[in-house]
N, C-alpha and C positions, 0 to 999 in steps of 0.2 A: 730417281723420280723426283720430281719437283714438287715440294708441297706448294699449297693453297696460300694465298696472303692469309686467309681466316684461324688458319693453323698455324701459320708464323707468330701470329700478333697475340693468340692465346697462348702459346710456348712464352714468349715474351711477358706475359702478362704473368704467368705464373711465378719465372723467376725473378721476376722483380717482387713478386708479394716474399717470395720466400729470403731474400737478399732484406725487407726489406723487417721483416719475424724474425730473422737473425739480427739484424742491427735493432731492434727493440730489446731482444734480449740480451745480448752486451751491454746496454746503455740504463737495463735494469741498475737501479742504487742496491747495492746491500744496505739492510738493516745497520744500525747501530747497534751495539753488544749493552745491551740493558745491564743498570746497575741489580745485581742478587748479592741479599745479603745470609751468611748461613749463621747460624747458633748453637752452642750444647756441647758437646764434650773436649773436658780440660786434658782428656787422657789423647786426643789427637790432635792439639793446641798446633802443637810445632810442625807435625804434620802439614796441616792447613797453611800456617802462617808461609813454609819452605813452598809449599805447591802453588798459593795461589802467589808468593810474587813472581814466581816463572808463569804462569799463564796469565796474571796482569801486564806482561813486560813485553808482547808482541798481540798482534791481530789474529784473536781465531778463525779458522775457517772458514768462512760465508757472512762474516762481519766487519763492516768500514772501518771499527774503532778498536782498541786493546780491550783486553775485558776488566770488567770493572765488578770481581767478587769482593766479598768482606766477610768475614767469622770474626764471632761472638762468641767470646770463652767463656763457658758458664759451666754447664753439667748436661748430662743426657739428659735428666729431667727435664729443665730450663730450657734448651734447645727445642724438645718435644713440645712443650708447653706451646713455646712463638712460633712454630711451624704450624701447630694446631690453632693457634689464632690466628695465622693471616701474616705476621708480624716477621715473619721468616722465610725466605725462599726454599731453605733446606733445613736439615737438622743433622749434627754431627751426634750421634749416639754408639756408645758399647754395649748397648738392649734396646734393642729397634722392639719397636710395637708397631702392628699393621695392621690393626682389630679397627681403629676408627677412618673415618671420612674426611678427607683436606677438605679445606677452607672453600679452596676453589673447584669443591666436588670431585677430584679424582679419587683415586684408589692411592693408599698406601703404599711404598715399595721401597725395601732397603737394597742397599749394595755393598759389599765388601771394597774396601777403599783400603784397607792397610792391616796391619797389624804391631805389637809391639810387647815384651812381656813387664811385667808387671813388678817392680822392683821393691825389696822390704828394703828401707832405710832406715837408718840409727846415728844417733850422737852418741858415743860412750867413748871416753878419752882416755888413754896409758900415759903417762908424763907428759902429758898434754898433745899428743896426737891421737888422732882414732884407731882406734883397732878393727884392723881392716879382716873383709870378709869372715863375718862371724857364719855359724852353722844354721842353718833353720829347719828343723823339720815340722809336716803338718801335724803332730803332737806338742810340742812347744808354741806356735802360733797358737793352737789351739788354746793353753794353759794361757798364753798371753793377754787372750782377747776373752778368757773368763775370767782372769784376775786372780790363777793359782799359781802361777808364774809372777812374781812381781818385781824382782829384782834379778841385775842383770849377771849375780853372781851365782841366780838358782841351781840347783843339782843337775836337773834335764839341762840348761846351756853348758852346765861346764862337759858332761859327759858328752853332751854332740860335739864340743869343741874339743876332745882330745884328753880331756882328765880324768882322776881316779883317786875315788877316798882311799888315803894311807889311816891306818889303825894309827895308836898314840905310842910313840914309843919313849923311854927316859929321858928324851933329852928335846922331844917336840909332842904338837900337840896331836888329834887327830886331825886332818886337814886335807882339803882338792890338791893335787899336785899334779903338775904334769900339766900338755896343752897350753891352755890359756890360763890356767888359773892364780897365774901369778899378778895378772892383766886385767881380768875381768872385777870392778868395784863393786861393793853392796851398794850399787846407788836404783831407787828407785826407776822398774819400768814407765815411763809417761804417752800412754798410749793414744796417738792421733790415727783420727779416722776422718773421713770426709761428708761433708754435708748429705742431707739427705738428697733424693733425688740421682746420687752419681751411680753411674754403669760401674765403673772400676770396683765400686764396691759389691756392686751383684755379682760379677765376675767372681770376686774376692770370695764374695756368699758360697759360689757354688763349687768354687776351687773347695774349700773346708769340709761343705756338704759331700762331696765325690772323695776325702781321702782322709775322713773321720768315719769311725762310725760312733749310733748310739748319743752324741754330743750336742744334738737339738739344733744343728745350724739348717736354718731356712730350704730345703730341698729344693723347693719353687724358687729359690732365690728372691733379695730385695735389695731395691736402693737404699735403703734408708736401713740406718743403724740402731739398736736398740735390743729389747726384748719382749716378746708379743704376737701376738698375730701380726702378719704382714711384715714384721722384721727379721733381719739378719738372722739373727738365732733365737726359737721360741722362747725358751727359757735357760737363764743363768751366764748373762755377757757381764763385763767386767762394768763397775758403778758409774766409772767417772773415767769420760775420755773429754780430749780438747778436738772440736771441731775445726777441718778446713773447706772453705767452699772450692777451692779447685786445687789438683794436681800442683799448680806452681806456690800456692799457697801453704799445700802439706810440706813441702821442702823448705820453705822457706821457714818454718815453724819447728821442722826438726830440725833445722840447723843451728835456732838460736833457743834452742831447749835440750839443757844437760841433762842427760839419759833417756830424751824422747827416742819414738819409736813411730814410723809412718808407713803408707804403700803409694808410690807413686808412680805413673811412667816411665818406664827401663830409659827413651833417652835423654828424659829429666834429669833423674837421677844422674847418668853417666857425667853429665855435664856438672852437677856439683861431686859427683866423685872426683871430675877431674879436678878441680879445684880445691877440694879435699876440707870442704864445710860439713861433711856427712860422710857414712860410711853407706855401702851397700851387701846384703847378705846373700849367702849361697843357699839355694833350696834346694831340699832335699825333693830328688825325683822318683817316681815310683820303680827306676831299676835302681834305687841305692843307693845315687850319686849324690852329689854337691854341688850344684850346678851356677854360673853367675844370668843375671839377665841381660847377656848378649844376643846380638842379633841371632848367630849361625845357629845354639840351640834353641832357640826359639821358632825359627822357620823350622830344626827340624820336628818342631808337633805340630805345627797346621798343614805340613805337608803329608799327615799321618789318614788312613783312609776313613778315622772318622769325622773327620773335620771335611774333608773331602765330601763325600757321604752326604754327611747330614746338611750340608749348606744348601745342597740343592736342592731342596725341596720349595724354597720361597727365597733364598737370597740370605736366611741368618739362620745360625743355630740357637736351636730353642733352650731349655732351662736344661731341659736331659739329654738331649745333644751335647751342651757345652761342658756337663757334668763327666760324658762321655769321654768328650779330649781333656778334659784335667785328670782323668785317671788315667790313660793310653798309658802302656808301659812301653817307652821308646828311648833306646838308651842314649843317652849324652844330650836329652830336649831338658828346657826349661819348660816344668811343669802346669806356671802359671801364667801361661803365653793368652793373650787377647787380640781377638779379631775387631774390628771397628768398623762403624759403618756410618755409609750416607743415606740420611732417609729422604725420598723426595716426592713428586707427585707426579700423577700417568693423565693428568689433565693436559689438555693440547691451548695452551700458552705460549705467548712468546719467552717470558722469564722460564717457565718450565722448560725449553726447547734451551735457553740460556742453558742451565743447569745442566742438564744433560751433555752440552757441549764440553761442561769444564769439566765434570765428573769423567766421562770419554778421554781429556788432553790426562786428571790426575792416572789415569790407568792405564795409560800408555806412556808417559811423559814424566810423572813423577813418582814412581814406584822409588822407595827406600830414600825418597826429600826427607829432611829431617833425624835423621838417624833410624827412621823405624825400618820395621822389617818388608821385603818386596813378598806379594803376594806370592804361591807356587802357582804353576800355570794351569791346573784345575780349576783354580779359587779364580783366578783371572778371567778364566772362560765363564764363571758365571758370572763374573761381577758385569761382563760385558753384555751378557743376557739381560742382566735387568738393568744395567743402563739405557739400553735401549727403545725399554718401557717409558721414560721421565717423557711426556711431555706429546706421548702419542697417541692418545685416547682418541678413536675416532671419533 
């Protein structure tokens, strides 16, 4: 059958509009990749610093240009602070708060981004090398950081490390023998802790809180070091400690202080162990062991079902959640393993939308940059739930 000219010419007419709606949208520009700047925690420094030059180094997905992130290494606090003022795209924090209101009106929301455990470091020298892998259990931390442990040749380090009071006999005195105590010097403990403000140290809070009892450390957990209301431990911390404001800070402070004593980032740390300016300690886990702050026991406590669990309810575990995974009895985990996170905003922005892109590339693309640990694929699946959130606010 023969159509109509009138039916020809509107067939004609249509595919031309539709030929002509597809070449519009071809000829669409992408967006430029807005500069987002993020801020706050020194305990995911290298993390950030590893991830974002791989997602500066090529063109994200739906954008003309490379991306152009930046982190600010400061403290969870600090990071918190300029994301709450305006002054930050995101916030890198190990205590997400999601109780107040962005800048730019959205909603709070953290994401699981990495993790890494939490490494005790020490300077204490044998003929002039360190004496590697000393013992730590949370009763000696404990005496440490109240100042009844003072020296590094006290009775609780030498018996964690292997020795045994011998009685006095004719011809020696009484004395520690055995293990390390040929090794270990009466030289004072020098106890560094980090500025107020750090996640690492709430962490630290409620690792104590969860495998002390009775010893007044903070149950709520706190940034800020001290004795008091709202500090670490209510009453009876140790008088006099030396302040660092970040993770690379505390290292570098215990490395050039004889018989200091610090807590920093497991791949910090690794990096001046390998270099052998510092020492790093074995904690003691709730099956018994000695464990170092390597990656493999470390993934295996957040891959434990209360880390699992409790994340999903909002994106982070809360003070008694985390209390939860620092006591999990999981044999051969490091005990004082820490989850980290991205905080960011669910306001429908172009930077927000940025954010979210690069958050998506770190969680697919940079999982264990930096030496830290790669999420388990639980933690993943939700990290990818609330990424999803950044930047979608209808």
């Amino acid at each position: 059958m023969r159509r109509s000219l009138a039916t020809a010419l509107t067939v004609a007419a249509v595919a031309t509009s539709l030929l002509g709606g597809a070449a519009n949208a071809v000829s669409t520009p992408k967006p430029a990749f807005p500069t987002i700047v993020g801020n706050g925690s020194s305990f995911q420094a290298n993390f950030e610093a590893a991830a974002i030059a791989k997602f500066n180094a090529s063109k994200p997905l739906g954008y003309s240009t490379n991306g152009a992130v930046s982190y600010t290494v400061s403290s969870s606090g600090t990071g918190m602070a300029a994301f709450n003022a305006g002054t930050a795209d995101f916030a890198g924090t190990d205590a997400p708060d999601t109780t107040k209101t962005a800048k730019d009106n959205g909603s709070f929301i953290a994401i699981p981004i990495t993790a890494a455990p939490v490494a005790f470091i020490y300077n204490v020298k044998y003929n002039g090398s360190q004496i590697a892998g000393l013992k730590f259990s949370p009763a000696i931390l404990n005496g440490i950081y109240k100042g009844t442990i003072a020296y590094w040749d006290d009775s609780e380090i030498q018996i964690a490390n292997g020795a045994h009071w011998a009685a006095a006999t004719k011809t020696k005195p009484a004395q520690w023998v055995g293990g390390l105590s040929a090794k270990l010097p009466h030289t004072a403990i020098k106890v560094n802790v980090r500025a107020n403000g750090s996640g690492t140290t709430k962490n630290l809070n409620l690792y104590m809180a969860a495998n002390t009892t009775g010893e007044n450390w903070n149950t709520s957990g706190s940034k800020d070091w001290g004795t008091g209301a709202g500090k670490v431990i209510t009453t009876g911390s140790i008088a006099s400690v030396d302040t660092r404001a970040t993770s690379d800070a505390m290292i570098q402070g215990v490395t050039g202080n004889d018989g200091a004593f610090g807590y920093a980032d497991g791949p910090d740390a690794a990096s001046a162990l390998a270099a052998k300016t510092l020492a790093v300690g074995k904690l003691k886990n709730v099956a018994g062991e000695f464990v170092l702050p390597n990656a493999a026991p470390a993934q295996k406590l957040i891959a434990t079902a209360s880390a699992l669990s409790g994340i999903t309810n909002n994106g982070f575990l809360s003070g008694a959640e985390s209390v939860s995974l620092f006591s999990a009895n999981v044999a051969g985990a490091y005990q004082l393993t820490v989850i980290t996170y991205l905080q960011a905003s669910t306001a429908n922005t172009a930077k927000n939308q940025a954010v979210r892109t690069y958050v998506n590339y770190v969680l697919k693309s940079a999982q264990g940059a930096g030496g830290f640990v790669r999420l388990p694929a639980g933690l993943l699946d939700v990290a990818k739930t609330q990424a999803a959130k950044i930047g979608a606010a209808s």
